[in-house]
C-alpha positions as CSV (number, residue, x, y, z in Angstrom):
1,X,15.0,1.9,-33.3
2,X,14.2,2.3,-29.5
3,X,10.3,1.1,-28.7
4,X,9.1,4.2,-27.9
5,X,10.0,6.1,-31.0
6,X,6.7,5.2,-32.6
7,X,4.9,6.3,-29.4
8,X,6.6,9.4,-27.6
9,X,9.6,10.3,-26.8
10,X,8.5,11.6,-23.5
11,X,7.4,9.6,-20.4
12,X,3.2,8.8,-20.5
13,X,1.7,9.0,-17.5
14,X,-2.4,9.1,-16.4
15,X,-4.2,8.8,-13.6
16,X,-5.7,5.3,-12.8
17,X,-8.7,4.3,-11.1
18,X,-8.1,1.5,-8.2
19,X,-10.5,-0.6,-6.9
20,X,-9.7,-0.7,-3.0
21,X,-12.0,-3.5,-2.3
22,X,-10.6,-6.4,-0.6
23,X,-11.1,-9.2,-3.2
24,X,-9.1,-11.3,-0.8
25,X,-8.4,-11.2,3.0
26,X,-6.2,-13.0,5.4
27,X,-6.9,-12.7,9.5
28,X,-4.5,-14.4,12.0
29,X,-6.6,-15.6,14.9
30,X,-3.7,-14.3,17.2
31,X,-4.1,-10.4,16.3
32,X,-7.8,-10.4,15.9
33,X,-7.7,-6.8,14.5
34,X,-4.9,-7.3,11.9
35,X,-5.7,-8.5,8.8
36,X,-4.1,-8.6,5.2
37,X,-6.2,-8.0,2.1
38,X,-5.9,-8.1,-1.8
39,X,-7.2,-6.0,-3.9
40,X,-7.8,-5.7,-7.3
41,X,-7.6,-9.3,-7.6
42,X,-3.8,-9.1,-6.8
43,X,-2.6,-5.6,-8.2
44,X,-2.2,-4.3,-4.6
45,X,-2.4,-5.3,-0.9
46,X,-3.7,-3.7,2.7
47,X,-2.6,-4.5,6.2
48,X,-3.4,-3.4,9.4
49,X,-2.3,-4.2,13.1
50,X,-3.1,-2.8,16.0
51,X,-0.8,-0.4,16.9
52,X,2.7,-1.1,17.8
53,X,6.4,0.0,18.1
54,X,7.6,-3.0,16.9
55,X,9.3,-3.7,13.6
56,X,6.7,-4.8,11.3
57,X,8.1,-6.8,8.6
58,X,5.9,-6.6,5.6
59,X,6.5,-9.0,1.9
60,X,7.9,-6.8,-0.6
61,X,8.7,-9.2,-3.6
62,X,5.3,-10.1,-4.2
63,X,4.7,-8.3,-7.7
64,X,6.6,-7.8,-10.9
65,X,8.2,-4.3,-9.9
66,X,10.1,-5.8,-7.2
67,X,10.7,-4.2,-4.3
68,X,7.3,-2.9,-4.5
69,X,7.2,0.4,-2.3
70,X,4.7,0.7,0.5
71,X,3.3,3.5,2.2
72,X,2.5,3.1,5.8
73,X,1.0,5.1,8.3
74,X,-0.5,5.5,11.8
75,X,-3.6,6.1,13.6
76,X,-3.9,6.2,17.7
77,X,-5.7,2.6,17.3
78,X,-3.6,1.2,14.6
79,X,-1.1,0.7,12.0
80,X,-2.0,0.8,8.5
81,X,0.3,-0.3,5.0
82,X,-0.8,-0.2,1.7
83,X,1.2,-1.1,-1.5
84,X,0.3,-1.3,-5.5
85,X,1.5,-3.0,-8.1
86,X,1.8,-0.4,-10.7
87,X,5.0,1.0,-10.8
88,X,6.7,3.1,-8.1
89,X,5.1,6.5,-7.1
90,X,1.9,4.8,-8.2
91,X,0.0,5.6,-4.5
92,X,-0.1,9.3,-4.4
93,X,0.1,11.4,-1.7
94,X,-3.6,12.5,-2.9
95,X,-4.7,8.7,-3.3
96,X,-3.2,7.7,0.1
97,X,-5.4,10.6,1.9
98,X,-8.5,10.0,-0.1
99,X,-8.0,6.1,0.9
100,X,-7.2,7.2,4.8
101,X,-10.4,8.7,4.8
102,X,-12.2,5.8,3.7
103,X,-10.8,3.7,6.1
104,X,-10.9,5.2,9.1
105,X,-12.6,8.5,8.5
106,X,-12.5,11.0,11.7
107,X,-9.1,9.4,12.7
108,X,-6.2,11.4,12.0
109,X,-2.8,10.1,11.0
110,X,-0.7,10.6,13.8
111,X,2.7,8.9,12.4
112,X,4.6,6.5,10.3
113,X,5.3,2.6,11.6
114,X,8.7,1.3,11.4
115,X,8.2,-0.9,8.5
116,X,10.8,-3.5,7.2
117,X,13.7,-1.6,8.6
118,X,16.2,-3.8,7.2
119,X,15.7,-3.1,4.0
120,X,16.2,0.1,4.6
């Protein structure tokens, strides 16, 4: 008998409300406007640097659904990731906008950081 026969036979999903607030934040006194943050004590993470061409090489076996997937994105000032530890497609493209907005409301998204291009 397969687990889910007693549940459904078709996939479950519902929306999920996620706590953004940083519950814990790393700064590097080096890069004084990057920082990298917790939240929801652990279920999902935040960094920002100031904006950059560089590679940017982010962790991405730091939760149980390993690689976890992170979305990144630009504004003029700076580079933004964000990642959650609930499965992949858990970060929406409607959550990601509604969190842009929240974080740096009036500043557009203007591109896409090259984020751990090796793995790739």
């Amino acid at each position: 008998m397969d687990a889910t026969d007693n549940v459904s036979s078709e996939r479950i999903q519902a929306h999920v409300l996620v706590d953004f607030t940083p519950t814990e934040v790393r700064r590097d006194p080096e890069h004084p406007d990057s920082f990298e943050a917790d939240f929801e004590n652990g279920a999902g993470r935040l960094w920002r640097r100031a904006r950059s061409d560089d590679d940017w090489i982010l962790p991405v076996n730091w939760t149980r659904h390993y690689p976890t997937p992170i979305r990144a994105w630009s504004t003029q000032e700076s580079d933004w990731a964000c990642a959650v530890n609930l499965g992949p497609d858990s970060l929406t493209n409607a959550t990601l906008a509604h969190l842009q907005t929240m974080l740096h409301p009036g500043r557009e998204v203007v591109g896409t950081p090259p984020v751990n291009p090796e793995a790739s």
